[in-house]
PAZAPA-4460 file (N, C-alpha, C; in steps of 0.05 Angstrom, whole numbers, plus 32768, in hexadecimal, padded with zeros to 4 digits):
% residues 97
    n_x    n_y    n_z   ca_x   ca_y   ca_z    c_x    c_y    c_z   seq   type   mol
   7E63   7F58   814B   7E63   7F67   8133   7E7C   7F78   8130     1      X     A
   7E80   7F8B   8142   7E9B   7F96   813B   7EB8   7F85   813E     2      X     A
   7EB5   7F6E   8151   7ED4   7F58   813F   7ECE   7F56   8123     3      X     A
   7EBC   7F4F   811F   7EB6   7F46   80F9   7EBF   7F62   80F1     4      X     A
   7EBA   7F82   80F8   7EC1   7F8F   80EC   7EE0   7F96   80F1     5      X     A
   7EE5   7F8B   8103   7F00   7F8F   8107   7F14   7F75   80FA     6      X     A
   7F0C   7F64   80FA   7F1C   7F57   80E7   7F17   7F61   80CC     7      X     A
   7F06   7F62   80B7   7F00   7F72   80A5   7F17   7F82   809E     8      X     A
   7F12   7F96   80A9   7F2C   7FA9   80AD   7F4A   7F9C   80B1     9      X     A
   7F46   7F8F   80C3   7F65   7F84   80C0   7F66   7F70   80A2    10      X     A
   7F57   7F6D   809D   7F5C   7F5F   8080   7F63   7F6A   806A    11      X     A
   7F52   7F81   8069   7F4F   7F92   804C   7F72   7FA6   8056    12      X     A
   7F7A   7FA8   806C   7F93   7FB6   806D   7FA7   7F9E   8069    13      X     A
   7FA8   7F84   806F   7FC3   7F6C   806A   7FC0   7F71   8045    14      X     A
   7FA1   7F76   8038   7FA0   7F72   8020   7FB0   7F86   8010    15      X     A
   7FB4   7FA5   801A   7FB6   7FBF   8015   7FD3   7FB9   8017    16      X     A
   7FDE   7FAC   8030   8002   7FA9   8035   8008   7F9B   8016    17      X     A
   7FFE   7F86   8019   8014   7F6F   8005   8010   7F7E   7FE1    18      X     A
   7FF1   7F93   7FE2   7FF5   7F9C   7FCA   800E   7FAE   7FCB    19      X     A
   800D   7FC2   7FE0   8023   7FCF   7FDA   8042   7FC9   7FD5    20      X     A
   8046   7FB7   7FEA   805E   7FA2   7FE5   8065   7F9B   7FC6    21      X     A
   8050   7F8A   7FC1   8050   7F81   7FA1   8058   7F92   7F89    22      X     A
   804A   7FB1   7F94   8049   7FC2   7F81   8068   7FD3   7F8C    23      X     A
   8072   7FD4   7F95   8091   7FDD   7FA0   80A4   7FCD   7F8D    24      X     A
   80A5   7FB7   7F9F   80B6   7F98   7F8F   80B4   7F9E   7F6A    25      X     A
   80A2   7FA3   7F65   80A0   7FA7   7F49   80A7   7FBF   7F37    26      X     A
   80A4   7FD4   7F43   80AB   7FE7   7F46   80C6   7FE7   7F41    27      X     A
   80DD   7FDA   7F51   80F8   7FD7   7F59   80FC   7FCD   7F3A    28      X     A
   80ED   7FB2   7F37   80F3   7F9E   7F25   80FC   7FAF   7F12    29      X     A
   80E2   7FBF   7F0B   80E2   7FCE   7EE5   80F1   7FDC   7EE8    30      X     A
   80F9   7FED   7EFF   810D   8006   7EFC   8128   7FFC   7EF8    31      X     A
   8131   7FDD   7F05   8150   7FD6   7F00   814B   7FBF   7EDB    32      X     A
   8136   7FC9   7ED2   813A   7FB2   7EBD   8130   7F9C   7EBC    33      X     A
   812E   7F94   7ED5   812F   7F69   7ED6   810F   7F5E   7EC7    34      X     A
   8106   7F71   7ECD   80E6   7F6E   7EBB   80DF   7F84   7EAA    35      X     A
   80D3   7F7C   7E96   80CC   7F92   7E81   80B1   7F9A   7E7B    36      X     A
   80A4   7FB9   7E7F   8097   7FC1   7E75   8082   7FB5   7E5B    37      X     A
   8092   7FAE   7E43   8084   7F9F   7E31   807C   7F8D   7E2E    38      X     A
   807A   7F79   7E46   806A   7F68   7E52   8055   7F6E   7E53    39      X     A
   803D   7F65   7E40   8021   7F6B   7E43   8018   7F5F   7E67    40      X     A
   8020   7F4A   7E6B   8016   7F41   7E8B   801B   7F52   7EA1    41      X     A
   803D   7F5D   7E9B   804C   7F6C   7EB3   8040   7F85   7EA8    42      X     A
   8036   7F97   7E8D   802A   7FAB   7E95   8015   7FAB   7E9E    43      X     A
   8006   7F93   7E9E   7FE5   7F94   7E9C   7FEA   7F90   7EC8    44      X     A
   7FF7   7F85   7ED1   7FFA   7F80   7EE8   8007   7FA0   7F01    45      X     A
   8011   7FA9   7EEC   801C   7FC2   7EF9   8012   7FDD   7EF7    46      X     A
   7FFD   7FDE   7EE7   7FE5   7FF3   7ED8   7FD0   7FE7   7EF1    47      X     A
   7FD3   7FD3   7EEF   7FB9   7FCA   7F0D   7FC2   7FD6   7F29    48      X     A
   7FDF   7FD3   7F33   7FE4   7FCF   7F49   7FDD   7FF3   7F4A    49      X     A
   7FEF   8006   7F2F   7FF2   8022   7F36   7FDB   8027   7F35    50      X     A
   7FC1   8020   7F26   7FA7   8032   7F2D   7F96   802E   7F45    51      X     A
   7FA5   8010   7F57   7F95   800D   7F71   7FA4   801B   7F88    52      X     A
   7FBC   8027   7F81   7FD2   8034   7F92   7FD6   804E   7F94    53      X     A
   7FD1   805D   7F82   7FDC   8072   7F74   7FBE   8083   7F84    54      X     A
   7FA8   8085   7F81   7F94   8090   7F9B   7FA7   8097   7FB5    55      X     A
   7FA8   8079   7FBB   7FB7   807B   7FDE   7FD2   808A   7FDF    56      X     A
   7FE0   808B   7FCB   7FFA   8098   7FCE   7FFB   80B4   7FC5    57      X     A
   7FE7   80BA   7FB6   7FE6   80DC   7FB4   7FE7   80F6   7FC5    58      X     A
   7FD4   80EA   7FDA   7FD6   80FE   7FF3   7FED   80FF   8002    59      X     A
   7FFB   80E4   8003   8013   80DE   8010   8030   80F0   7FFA    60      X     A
   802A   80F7   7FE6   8033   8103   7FDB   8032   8118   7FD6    61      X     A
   8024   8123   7FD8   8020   813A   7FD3   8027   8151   7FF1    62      X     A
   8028   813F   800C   8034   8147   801C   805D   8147   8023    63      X     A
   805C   8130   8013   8077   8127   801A   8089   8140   800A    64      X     A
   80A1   8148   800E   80B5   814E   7FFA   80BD   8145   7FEB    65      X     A
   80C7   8149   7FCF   80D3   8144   7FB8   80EA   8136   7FC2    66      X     A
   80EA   8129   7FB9   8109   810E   7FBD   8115   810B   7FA2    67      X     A
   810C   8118   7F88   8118   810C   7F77   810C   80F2   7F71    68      X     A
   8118   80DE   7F66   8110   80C1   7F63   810B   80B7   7F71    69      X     A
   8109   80BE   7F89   8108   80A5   7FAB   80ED   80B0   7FA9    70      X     A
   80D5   8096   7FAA   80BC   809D   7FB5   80B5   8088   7FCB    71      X     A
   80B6   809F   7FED   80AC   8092   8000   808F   8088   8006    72      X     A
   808A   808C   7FF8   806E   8091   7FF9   805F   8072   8002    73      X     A
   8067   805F   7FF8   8064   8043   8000   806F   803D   801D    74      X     A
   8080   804F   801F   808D   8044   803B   8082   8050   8051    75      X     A
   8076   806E   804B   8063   807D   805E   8047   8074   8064    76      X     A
   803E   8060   8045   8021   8059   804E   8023   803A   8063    77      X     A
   803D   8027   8054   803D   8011   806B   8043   8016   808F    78      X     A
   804F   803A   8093   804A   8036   80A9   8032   8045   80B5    79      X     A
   8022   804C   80A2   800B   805C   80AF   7FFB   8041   80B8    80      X     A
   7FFC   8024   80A0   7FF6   800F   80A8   7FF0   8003   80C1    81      X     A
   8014   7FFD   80C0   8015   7FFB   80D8   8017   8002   80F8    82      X     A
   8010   8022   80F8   8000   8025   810B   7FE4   802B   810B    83      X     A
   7FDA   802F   80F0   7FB1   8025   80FA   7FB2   800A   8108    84      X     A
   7FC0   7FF0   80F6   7FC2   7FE1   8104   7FC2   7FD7   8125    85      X     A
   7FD9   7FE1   8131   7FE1   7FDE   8147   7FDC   7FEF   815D    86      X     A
   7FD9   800C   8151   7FD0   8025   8163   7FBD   8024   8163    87      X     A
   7FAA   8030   8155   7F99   803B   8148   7F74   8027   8151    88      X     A
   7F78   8014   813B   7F65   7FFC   813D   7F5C   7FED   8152    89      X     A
   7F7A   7FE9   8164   7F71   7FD6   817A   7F60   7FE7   8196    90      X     A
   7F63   8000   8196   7F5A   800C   81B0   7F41   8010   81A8    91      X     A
   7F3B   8013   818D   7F24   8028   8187   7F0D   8001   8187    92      X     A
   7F1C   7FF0   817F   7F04   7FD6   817F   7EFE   7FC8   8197    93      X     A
   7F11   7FD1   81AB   7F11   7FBD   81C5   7EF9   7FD7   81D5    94      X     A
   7EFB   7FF9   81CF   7EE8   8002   81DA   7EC9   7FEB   81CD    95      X     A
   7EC6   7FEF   81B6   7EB4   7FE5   81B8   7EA4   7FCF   81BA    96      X     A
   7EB8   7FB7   81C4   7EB1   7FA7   81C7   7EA9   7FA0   81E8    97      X     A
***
């Protein structure tokens, strides 16, 4: 039972990475131009990514300092990622297994 819940977990976080990725990469896109806002698809796709993101990055913001335009905030949650991942997850499932 707890592998199942431990892969679980490792799933719903690979799922959580590639959103954020996606939603970065795009991010980049609209801010240099190469894709446009008035794209009913690309807004309807980027109104998705920020209301499933924008939760997780608040707190992470609201701690961070003002950067001006630089928001780390993606880059602070992929490594909190990756150490639940690697730190975090593996000691606490092998106790209980």
């Amino acid at each position: 039972m707890a592998y199942a819940l431990y892969n679980v977990i490792l799933i719903l976080l690979d799922v959580l990475w590639w959103i954020i990725i996606v939603q970065a990469i795009l991010s980049w896109l609209i801010a240099f131009n190469v894709i446009n806002t008035q794209n009913d698809f690309v807004r309807s796709i980027w109104i998705a990514l920020d209301k499933l993101t924008e939760p997780i990055y608040r707190p992470i913001r609201r701690v961070m300092p003002d950067l001006g335009g630089l928001d780390l905030s993606p880059m602070v949650l992929l490594l909190g990622i990756i150490i639940l991942r690697q730190a975090i997850l593996p000691p606490i499932f092998s106790a209980l297994v």
